[in-house]
C-alpha positions, 0 to 999 in steps of 0.5 A, a space after each residue: 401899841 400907839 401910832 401917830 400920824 405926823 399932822 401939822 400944828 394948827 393954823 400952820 401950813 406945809 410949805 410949796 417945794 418945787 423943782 428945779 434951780 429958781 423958785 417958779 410956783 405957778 398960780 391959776 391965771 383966773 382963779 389966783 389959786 395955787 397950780 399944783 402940778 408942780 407938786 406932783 412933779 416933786 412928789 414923783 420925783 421923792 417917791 421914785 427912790 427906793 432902798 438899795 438904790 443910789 440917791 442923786 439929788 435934783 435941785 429944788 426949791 422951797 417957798 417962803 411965801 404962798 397964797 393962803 398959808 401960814 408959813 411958820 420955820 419949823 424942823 418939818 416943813 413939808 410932807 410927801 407920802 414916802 416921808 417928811 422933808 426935815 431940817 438939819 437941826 433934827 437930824 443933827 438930833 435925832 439921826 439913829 432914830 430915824 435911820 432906824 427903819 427909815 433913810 435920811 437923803 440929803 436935798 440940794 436946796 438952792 434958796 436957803 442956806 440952811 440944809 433940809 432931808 428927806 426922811 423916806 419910811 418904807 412901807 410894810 407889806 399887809 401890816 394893816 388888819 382890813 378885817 379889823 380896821 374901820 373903812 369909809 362908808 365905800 368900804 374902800 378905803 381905811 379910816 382908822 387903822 387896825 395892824 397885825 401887831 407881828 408886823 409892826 411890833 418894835 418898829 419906830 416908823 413905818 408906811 401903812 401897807 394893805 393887799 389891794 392898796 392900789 399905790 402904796 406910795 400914794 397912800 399911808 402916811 408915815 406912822 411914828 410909835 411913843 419912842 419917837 414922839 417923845 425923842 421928837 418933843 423933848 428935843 424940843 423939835 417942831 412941825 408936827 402934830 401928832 395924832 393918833 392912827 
């Protein structure tokens, strides 16, 4: 049973999402480098949604240009907890696939013409065997997964989930198995790496 984090190619970087109607990122005033809170505003705001619930978009904006990256058009361009904001082009591609566990939540992009999703992954509840996974040297955190493979036996995706996870949503990439990876490739899609969990 192989899973793969969704890493990105290298000498790229995740592009810089904000909220909000202009795109206002904002700098550090010494330093030049980028303030991140407003990535943690837009990270609040991807991870407050949940299944069942009704998804209300709020304007965001993407920058094209950011201090020390290397911004390359791909279909994934930006990564948050709960799942990877993707292009129109890979669900136009690949929709039942990634409906199958996961929710693709259209974005009210205000500075490209172009549409971008959220692909949102649940989690599944003690789907990772701490017994059996290597830890950190603190012994508090996962370095590599191991999983009770009933709990995750089939599943195209899904989010890593422990008992004792103190922010299920703050940690656990999305994990894809083989199936997606290759449907993911031989469409010939881009923006991701994919690396063993």
């Amino acid at each position: 049973m192989a899973y793969y984090g969704l890493k990105y190619p290298s000498r790229t970087s995740g592009w810089v999402a904000t909220l909000g109607e202009t795109p206002e990122q904002r700098f550090d005033p010494e330093t030049g480098k980028e303030d991140f809170t407003e990535q943690r505003r837009i990270g609040a705001y991807l991870e407050s949604w949940r299944a069942g619930r009704q998804w209300l978009p709020q304007p965001i904006c993407l920058h094209f240009e950011a201090s020390g990256r290397q911004l390359v058009k791909a279909d994934r361009i930006f990564h948050n907890m709960v799942g990877p904001i993707i292009s129109g082009n890979s669900v136009n591609l690949m929709r039942p696939l990634l409906e199958r566990e996961g929710h693709v939540l259209p974005l009210d992009v205000m500075n490209a013409d172009e549409k971008f999703f959220l692909w949102w992954v649940p989690w599944v509840d003690n789907s990772v065997d701490i017994a059996r996974s290597e830890k950190s040297p603190n012994g508090k955190t996962v370095k590599r997964y191991a999983f009770h493979k009933d709990k995750v036996k089939g599943l195209t995706a899904f989010r890593p989930h422990y008992s004792g996870m103190y922010n299920p949503d703050a940690q656990g990439q999305v994990l894809v198995n083989e199936e997606f990876k290759q449907a993911w490739l031989d469409a010939g899609l881009t923006g991701i790496d994919f690396r063993p969990a």
